[in-house]
N, CA, C and O atoms as a Maestro MAE file, in Angstrom:
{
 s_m_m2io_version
 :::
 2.0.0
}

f_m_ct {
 s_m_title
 :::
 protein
 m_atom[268] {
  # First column is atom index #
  i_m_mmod_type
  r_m_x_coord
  r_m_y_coord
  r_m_z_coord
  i_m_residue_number
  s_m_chain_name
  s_m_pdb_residue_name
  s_m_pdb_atom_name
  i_m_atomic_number
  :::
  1 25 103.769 122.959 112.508 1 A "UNK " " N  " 7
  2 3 103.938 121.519 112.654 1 A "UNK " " CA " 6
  3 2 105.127 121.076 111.794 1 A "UNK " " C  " 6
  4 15 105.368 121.646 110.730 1 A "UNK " " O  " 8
  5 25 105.878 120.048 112.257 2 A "UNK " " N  " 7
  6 3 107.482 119.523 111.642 2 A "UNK " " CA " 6
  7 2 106.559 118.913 110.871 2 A "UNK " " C  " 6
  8 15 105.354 118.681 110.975 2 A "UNK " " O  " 8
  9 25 107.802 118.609 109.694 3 A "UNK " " N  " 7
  10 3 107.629 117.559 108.555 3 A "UNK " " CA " 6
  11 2 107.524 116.461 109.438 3 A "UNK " " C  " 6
  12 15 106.321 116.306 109.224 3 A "UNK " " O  " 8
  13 25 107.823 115.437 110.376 4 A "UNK " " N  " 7
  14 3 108.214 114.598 110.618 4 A "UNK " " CA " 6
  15 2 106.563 114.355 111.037 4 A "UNK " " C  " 6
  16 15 105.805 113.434 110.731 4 A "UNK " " O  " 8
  17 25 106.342 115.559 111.855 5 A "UNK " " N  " 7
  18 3 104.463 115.147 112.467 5 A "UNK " " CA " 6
  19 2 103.805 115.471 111.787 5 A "UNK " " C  " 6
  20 15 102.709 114.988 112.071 5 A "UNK " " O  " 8
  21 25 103.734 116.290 110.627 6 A "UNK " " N  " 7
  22 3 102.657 116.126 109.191 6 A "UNK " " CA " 6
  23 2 102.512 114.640 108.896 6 A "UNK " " C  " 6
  24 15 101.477 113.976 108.966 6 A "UNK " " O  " 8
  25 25 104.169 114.093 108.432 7 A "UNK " " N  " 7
  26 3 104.137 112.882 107.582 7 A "UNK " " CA " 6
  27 2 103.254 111.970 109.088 7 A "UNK " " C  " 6
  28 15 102.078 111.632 108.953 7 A "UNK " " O  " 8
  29 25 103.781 111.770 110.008 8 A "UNK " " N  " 7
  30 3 103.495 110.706 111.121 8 A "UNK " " CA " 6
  31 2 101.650 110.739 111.501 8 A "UNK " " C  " 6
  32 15 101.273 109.824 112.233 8 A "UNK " " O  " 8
  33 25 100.593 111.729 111.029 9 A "UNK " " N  " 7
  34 3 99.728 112.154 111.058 9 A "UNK " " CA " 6
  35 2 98.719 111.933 109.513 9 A "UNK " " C  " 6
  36 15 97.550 112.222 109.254 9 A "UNK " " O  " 8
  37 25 99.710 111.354 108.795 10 A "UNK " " N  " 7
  38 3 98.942 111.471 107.390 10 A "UNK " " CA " 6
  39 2 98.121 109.431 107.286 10 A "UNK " " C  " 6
  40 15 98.546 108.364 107.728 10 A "UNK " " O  " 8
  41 25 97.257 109.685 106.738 11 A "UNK " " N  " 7
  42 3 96.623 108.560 106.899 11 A "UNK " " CA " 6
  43 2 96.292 107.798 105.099 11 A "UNK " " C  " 6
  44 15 95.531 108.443 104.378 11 A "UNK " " O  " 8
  45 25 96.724 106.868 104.708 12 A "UNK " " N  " 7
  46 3 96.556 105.877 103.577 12 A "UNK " " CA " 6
  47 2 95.686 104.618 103.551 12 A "UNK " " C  " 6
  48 15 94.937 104.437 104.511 12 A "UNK " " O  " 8
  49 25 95.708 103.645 102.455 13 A "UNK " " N  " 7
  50 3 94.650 102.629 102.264 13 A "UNK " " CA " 6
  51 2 95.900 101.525 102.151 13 A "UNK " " C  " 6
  52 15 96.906 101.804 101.500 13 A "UNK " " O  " 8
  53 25 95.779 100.502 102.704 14 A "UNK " " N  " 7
  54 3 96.458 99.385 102.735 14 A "UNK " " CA " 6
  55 2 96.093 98.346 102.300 14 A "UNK " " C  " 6
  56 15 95.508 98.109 103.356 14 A "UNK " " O  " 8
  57 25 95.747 96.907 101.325 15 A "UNK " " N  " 7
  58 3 95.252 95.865 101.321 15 A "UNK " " CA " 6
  59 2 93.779 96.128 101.931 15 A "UNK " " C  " 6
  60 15 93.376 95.365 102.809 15 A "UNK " " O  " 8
  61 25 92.995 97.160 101.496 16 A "UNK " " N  " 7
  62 3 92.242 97.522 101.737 16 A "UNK " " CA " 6
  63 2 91.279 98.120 102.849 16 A "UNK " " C  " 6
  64 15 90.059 98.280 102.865 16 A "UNK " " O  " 8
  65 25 92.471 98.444 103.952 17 A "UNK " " N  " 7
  66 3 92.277 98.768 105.052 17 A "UNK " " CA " 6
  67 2 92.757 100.119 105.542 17 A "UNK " " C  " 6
  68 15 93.944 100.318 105.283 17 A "UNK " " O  " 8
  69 25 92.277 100.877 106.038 18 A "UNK " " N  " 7
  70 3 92.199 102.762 106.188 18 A "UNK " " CA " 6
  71 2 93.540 102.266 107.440 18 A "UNK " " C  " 6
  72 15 93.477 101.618 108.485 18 A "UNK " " O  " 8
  73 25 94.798 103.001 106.639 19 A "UNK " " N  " 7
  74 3 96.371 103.000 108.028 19 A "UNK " " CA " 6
  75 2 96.345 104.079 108.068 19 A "UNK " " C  " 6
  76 15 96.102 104.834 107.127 19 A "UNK " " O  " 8
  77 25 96.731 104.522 109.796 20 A "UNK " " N  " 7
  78 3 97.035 105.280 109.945 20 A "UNK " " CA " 6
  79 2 98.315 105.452 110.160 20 A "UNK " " C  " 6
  80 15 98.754 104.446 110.718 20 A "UNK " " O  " 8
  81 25 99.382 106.489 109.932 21 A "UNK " " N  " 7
  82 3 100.776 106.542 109.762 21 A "UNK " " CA " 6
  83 2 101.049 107.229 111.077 21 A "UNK " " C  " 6
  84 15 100.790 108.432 111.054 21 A "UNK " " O  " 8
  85 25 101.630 106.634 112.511 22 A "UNK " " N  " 7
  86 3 102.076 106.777 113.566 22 A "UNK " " CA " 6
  87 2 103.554 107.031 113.719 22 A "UNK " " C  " 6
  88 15 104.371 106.249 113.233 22 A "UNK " " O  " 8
  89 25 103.980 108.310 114.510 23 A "UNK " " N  " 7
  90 3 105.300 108.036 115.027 23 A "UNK " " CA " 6
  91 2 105.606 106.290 115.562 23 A "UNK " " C  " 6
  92 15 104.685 105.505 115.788 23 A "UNK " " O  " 8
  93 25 106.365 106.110 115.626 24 A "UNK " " N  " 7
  94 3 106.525 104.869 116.312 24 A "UNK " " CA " 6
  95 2 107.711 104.840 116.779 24 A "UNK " " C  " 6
  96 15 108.672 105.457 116.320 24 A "UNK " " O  " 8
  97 25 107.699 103.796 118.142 25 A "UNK " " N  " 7
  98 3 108.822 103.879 119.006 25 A "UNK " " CA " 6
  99 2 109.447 102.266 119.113 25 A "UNK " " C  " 6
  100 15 110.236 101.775 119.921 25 A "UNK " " O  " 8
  101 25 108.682 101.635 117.848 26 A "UNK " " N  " 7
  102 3 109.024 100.192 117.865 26 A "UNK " " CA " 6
  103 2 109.123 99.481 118.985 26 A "UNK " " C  " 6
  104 15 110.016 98.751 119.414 26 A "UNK " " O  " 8
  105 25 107.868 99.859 119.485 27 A "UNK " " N  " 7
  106 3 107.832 98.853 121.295 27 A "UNK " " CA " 6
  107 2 106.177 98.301 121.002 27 A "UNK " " C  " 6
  108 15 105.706 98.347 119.865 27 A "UNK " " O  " 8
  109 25 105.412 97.797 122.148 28 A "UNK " " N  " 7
  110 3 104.429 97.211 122.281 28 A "UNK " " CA " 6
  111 2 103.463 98.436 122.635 28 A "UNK " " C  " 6
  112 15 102.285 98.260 122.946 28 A "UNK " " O  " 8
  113 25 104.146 99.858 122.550 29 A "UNK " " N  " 7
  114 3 103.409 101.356 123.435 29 A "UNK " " CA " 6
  115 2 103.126 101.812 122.081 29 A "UNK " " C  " 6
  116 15 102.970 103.033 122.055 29 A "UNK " " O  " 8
  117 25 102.997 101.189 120.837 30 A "UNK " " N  " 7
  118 3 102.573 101.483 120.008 30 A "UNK " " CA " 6
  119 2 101.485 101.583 119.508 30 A "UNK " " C  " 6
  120 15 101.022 102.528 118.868 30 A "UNK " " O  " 8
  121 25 100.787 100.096 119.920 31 A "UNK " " N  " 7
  122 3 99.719 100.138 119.212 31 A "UNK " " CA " 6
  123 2 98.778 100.550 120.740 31 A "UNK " " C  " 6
  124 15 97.640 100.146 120.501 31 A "UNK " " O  " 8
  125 25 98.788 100.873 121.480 32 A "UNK " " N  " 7
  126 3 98.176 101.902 122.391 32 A "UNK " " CA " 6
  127 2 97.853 103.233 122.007 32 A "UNK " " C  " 6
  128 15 97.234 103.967 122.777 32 A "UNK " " O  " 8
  129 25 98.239 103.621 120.823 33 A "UNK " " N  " 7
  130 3 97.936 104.724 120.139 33 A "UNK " " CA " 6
  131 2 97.184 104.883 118.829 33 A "UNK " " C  " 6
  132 15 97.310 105.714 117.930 33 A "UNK " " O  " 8
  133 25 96.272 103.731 118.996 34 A "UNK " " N  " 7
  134 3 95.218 103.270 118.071 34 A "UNK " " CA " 6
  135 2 94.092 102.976 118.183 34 A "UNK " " C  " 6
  136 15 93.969 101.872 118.714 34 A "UNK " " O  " 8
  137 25 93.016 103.533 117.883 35 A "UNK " " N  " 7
  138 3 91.419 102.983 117.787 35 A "UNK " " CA " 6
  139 2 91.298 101.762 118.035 35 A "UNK " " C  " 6
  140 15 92.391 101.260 118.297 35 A "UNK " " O  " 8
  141 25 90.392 101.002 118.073 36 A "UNK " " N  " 7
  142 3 90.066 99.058 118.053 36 A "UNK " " CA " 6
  143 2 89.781 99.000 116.654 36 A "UNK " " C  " 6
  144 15 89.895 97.951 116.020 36 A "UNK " " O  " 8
  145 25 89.308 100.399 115.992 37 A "UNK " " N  " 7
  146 3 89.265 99.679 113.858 37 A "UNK " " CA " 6
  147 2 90.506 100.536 113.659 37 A "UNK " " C  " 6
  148 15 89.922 101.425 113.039 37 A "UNK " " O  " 8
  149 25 91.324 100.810 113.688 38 A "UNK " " N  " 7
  150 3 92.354 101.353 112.965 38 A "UNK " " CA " 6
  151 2 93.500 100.484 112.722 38 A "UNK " " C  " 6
  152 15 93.733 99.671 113.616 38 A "UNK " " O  " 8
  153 25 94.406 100.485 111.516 39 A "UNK " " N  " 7
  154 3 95.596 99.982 111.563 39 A "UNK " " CA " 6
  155 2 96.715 100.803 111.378 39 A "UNK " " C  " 6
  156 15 96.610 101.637 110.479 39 A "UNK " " O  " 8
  157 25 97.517 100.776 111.865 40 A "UNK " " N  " 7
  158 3 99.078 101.442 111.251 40 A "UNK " " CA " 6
  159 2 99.965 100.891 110.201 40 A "UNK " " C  " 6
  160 15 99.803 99.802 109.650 40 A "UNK " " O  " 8
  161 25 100.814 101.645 109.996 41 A "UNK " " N  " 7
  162 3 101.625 101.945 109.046 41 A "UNK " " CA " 6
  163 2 103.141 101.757 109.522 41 A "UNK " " C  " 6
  164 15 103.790 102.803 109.546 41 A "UNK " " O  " 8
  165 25 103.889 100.446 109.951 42 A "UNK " " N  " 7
  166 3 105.032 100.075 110.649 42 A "UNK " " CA " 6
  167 2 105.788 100.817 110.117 42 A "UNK " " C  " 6
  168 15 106.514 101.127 111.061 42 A "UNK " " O  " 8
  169 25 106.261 101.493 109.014 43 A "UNK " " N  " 7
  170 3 107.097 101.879 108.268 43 A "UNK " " CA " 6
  171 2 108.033 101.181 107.784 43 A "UNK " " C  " 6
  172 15 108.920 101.928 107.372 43 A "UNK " " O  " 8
  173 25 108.327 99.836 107.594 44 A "UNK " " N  " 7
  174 3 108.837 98.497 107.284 44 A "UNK " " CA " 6
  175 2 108.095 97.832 106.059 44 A "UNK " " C  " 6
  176 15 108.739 96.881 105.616 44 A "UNK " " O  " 8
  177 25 107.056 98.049 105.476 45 A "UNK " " N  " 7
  178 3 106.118 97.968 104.460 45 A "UNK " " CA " 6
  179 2 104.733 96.824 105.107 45 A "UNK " " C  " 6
  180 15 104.205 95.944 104.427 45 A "UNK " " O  " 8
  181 25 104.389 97.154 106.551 46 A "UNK " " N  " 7
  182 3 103.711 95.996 106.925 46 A "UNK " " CA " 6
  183 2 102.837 97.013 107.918 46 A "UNK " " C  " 6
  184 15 103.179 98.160 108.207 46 A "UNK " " O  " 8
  185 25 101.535 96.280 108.411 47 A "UNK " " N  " 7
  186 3 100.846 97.154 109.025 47 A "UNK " " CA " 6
  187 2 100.477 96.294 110.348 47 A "UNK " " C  " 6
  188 15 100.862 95.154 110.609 47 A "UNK " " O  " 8
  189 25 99.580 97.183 111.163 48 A "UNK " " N  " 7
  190 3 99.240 96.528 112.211 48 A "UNK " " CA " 6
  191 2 98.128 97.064 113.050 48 A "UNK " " C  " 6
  192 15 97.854 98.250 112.868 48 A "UNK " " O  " 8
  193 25 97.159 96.133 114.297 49 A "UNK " " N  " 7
  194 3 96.370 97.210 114.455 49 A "UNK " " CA " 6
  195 2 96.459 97.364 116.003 49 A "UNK " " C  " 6
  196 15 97.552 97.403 116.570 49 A "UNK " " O  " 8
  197 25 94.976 97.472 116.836 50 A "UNK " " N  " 7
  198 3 95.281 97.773 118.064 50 A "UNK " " CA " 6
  199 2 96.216 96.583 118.916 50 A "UNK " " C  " 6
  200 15 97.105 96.740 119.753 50 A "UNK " " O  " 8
  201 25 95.521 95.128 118.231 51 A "UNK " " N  " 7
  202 3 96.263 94.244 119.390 51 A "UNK " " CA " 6
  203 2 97.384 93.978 118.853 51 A "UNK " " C  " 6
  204 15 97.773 92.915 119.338 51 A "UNK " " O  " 8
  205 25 98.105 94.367 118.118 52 A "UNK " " N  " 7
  206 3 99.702 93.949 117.150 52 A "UNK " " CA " 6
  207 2 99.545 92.567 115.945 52 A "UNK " " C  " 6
  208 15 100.408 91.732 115.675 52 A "UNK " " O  " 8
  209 25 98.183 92.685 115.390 53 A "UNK " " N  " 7
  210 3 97.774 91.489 114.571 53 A "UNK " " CA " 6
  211 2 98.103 92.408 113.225 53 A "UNK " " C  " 6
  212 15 97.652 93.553 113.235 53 A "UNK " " O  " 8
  213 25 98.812 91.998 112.146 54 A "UNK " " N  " 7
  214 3 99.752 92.208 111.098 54 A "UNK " " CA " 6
  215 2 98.599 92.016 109.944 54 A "UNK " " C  " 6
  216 15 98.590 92.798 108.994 54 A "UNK " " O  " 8
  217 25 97.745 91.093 110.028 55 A "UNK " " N  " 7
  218 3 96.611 90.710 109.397 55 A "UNK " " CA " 6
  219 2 96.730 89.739 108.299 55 A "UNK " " C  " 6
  220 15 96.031 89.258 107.407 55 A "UNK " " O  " 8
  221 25 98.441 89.636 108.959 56 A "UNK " " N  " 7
  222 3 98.608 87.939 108.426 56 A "UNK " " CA " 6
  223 2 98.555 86.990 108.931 56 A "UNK " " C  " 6
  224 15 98.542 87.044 110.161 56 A "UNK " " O  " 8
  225 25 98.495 85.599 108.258 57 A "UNK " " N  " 7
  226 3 98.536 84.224 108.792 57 A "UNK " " CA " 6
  227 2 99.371 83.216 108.757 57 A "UNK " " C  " 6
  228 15 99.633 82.865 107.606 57 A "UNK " " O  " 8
  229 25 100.100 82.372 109.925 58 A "UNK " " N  " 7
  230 3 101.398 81.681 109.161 58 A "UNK " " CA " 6
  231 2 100.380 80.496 108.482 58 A "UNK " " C  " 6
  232 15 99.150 80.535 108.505 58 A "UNK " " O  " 8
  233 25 101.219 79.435 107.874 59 A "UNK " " N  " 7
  234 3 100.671 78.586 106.858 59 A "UNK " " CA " 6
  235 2 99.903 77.616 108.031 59 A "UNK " " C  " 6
  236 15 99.472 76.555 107.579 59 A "UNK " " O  " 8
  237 25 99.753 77.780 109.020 60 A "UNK " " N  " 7
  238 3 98.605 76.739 109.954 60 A "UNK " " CA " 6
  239 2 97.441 77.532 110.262 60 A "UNK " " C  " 6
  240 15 96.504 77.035 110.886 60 A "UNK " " O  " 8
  241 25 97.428 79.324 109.675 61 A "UNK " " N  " 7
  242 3 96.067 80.093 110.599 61 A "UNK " " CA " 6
  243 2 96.067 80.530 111.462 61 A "UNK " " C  " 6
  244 15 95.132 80.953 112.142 61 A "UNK " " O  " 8
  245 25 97.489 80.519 111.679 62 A "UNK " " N  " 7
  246 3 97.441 81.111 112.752 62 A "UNK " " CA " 6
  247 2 97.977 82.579 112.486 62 A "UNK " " C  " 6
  248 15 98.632 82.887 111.491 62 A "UNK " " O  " 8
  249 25 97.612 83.445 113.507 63 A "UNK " " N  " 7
  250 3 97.564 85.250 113.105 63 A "UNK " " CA " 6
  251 2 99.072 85.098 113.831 63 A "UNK " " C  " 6
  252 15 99.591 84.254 114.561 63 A "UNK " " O  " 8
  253 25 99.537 86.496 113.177 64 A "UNK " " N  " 7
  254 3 101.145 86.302 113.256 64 A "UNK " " CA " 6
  255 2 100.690 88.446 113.497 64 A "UNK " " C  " 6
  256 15 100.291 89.417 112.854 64 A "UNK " " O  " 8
  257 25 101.150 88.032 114.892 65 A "UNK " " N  " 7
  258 3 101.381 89.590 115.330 65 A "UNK " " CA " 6
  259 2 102.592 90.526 115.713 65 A "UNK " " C  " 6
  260 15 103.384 89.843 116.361 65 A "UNK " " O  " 8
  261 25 103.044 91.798 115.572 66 A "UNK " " N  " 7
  262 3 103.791 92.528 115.641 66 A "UNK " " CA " 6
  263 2 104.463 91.929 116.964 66 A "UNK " " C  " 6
  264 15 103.933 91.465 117.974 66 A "UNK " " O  " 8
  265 25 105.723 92.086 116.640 67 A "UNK " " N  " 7
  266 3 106.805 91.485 117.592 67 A "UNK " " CA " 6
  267 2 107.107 92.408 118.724 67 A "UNK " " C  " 6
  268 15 107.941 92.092 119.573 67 A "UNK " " O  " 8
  :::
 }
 m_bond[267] {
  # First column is bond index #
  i_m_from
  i_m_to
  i_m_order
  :::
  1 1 2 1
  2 2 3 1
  3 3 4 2
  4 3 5 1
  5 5 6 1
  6 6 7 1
  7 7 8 2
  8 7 9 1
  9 9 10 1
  10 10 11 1
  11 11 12 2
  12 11 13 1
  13 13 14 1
  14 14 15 1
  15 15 16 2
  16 15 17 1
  17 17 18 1
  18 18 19 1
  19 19 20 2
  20 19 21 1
  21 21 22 1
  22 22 23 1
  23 23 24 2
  24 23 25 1
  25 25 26 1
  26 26 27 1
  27 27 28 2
  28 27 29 1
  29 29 30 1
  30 30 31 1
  31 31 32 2
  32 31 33 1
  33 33 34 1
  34 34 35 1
  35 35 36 2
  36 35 37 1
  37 37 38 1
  38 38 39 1
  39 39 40 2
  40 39 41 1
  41 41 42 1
  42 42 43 1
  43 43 44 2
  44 43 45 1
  45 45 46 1
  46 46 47 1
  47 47 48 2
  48 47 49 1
  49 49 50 1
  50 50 51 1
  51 51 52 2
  52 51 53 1
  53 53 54 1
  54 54 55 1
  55 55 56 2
  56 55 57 1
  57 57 58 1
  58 58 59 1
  59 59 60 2
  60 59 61 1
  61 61 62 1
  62 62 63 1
  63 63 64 2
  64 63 65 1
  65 65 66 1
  66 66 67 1
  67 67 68 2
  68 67 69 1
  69 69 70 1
  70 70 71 1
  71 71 72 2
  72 71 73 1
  73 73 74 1
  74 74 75 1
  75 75 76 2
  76 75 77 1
  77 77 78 1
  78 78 79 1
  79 79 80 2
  80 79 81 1
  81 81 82 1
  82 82 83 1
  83 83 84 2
  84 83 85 1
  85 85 86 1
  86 86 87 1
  87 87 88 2
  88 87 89 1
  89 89 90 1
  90 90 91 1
  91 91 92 2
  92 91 93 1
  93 93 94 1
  94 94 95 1
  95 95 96 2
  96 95 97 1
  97 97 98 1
  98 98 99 1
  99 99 100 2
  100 99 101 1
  101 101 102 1
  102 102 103 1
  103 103 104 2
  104 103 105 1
  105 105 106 1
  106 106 107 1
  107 107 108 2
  108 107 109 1
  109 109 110 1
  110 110 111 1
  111 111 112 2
  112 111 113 1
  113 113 114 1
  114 114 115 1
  115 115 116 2
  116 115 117 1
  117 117 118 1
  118 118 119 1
  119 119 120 2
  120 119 121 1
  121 121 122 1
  122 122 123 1
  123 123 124 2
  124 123 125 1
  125 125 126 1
  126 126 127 1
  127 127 128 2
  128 127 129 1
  129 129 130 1
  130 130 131 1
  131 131 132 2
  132 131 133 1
  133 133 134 1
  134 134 135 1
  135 135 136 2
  136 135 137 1
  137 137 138 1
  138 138 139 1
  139 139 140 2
  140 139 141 1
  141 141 142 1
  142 142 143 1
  143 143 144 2
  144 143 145 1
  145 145 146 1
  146 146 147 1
  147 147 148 2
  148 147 149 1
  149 149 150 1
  150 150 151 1
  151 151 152 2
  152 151 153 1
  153 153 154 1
  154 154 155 1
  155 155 156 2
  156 155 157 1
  157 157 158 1
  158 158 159 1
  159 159 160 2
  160 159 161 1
  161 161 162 1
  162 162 163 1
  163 163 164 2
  164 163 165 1
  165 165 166 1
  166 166 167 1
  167 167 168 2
  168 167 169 1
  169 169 170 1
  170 170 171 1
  171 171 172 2
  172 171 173 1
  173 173 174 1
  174 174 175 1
  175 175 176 2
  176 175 177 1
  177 177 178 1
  178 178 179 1
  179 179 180 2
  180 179 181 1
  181 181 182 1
  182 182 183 1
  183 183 184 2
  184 183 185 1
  185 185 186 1
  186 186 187 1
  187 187 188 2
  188 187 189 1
  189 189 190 1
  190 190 191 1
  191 191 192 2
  192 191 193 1
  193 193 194 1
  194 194 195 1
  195 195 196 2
  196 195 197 1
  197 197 198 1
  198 198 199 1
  199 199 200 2
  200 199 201 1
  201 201 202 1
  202 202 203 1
  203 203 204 2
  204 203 205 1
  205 205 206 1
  206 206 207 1
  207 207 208 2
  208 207 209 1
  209 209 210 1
  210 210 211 1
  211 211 212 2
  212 211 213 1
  213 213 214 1
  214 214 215 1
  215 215 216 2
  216 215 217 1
  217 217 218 1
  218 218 219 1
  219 219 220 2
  220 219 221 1
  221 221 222 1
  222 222 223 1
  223 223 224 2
  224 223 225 1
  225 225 226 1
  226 226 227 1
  227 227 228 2
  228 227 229 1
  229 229 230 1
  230 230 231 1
  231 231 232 2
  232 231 233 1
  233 233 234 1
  234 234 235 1
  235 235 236 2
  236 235 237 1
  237 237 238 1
  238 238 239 1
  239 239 240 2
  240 239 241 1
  241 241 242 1
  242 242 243 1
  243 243 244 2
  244 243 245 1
  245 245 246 1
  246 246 247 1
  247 247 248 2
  248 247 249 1
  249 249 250 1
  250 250 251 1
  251 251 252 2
  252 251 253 1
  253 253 254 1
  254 254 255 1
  255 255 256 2
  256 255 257 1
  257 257 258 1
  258 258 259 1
  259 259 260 2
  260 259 261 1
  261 261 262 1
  262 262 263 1
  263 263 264 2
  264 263 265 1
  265 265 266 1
  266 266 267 1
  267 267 268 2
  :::
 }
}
């Protein structure tokens, strides 16, 4: 196995949430490669999960999802 699919396969704790670290192709075919509890690991320092929800909020509450 490449370094590239060790690292893309290795899994961390985020703001208290189990990421998983995905190749990514920076499209919307991303998070299609995720459980319904899992989040990823954008590689941008931000995460995300199956539906592209970041698990932030802008200042009205509203959920602010992967672009």
């Amino acid at each position: 196995q490449s370094k590239k699919n060790k690292k893309a396969n290795q899994n961390s704790t985020k703001n208290g949430r189990k990421v998983k670290r995905i190749a990514l192709g920076y499209d919307r075919e991303d998070t299609c490669q995720l459980k319904e509890s899992e989040w990823a690991d954008d590689g941008l320092g931000g995460i995300f999960n199956r539906d592209g929800f970041t698990g932030r909020r802008d200042e009205s509450g509203n959920k602010v999802f992967k672009a």
